[in-house]
N, C-alpha and C positions, 0 to 999 in steps of 0.2 A: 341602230336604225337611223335618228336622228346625225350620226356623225355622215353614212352611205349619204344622205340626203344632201347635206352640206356639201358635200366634195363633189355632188352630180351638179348642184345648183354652180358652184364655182367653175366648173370645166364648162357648162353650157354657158355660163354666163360670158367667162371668156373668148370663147369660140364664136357668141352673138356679138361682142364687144367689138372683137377682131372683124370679123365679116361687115360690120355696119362702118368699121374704120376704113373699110379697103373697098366699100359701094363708094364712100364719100370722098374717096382722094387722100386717104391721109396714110402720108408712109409709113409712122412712125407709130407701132400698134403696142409698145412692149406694156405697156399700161403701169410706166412708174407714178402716174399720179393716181392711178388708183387706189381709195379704199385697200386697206385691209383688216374685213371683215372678220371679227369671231363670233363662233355658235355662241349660244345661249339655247338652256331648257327650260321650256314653262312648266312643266309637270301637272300635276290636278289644280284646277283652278278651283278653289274655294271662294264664291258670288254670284251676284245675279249684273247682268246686265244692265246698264244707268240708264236711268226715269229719261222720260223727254227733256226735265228739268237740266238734271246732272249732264245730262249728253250736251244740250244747249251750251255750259259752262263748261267743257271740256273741250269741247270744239272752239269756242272762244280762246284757248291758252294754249291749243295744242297747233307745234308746228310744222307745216308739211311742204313747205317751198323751202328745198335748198338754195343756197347761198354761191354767187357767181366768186368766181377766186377762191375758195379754199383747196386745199389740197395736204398728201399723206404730208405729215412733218415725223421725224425720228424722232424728235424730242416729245413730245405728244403720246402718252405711255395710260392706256385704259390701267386700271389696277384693279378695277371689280365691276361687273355690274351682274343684274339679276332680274329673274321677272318679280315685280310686288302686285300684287291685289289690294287696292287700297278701299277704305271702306265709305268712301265717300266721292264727291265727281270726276277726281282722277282716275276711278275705276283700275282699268288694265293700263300697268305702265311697266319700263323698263330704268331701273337705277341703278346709279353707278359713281363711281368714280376715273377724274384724270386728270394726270397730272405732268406737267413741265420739267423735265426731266432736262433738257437742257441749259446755255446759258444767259438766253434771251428772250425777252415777255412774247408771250402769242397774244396777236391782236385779237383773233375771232377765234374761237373754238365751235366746231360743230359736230355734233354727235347725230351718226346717221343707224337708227333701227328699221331693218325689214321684216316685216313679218309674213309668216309663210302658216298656210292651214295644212292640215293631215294628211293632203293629196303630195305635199312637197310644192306645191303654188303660192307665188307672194302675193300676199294680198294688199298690205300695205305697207307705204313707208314713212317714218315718223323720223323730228328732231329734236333737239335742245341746243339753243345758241346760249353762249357765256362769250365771256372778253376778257382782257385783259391779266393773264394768267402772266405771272411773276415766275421768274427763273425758283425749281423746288415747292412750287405752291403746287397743290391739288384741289381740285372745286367737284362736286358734288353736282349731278345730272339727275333731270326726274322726264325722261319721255314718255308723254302721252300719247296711249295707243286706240286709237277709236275705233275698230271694228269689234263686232260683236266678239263673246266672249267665245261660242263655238267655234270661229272661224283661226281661232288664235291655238298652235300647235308649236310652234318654234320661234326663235330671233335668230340675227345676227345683228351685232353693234359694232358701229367702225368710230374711228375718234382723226377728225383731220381738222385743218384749220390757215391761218395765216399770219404771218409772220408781221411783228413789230417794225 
């Protein structure tokens, strides 16, 4: 069910991608700089939803402005991530791993999670910025996800970035 969901969200999103490229004047729609996103399953959430306190501090670390200039890199290789429930004000996050698979440092790494409730709707979308990734190095990601605990049914995680 959650795969149907995915592949409906990817062909609508394209088709909105395409359509808002060809309102705006732009020839060129084939979307190589885009993202490429993979599912992720939340499954049973084991918690409760962060105090005013924890939310306050979670909002403070958590990033939701993407980054002008980054884009897909080949060398740029996710090797894991997953949903964690963490027991403290990171709450609901998405962790992972990625690593530099090519033969030259990436300057900015940025990790983009959408998240999507039961309906197949995204609700929101979350990051994690790192830098300067060494040719073979892998660095460890921790995205914090700030909508409530019900509203959270699915991810997608994409790993893009820019070039030394």
């Amino acid at each position: 069910m959650s795969r149907d969901r995915s592949t409906r969200r990817r062909v609508l999103g394209a088709v909105g991608a395409g359509t808002a490229a060809l309102l705006a004047g732009c020839g060129d729609i084939t979307g190589s700089d885009a993202p490429d996103y993979e599912s992720g399953e939340v499954g049973e959430i084991d918690g409760e939803d962060r105090s005013a306190e924890e939310m306050t501090a979670a909002e403070s670390l958590a990033e939701v402005e993407p980054n002008e200039g980054v884009t897909t890199l080949e060398p740029l290789s996710l090797d894991s991530h997953e949903f964690v429930m963490e027991d403290d004000y990171r709450g609901a996050t998405v962790q992972g791993t990625v690593e530099n698979t090519g033969d030259d440092r990436i300057q900015l790494i940025e990790i983009r999670v959408r998240v999507y409730n039961d309906e197949g709707e995204q609700v929101g979308r979350y990051l994690d910025v790192g830098g300067d990734l060494d040719p073979g190095a892998s660095w460890a990601f921790t995205v914090i996800i700030l909508e409530p605990l019900a509203d959270i049914d699915d991810y997608e995680v994409a790993a893009i970035g820019t070039p030394a």
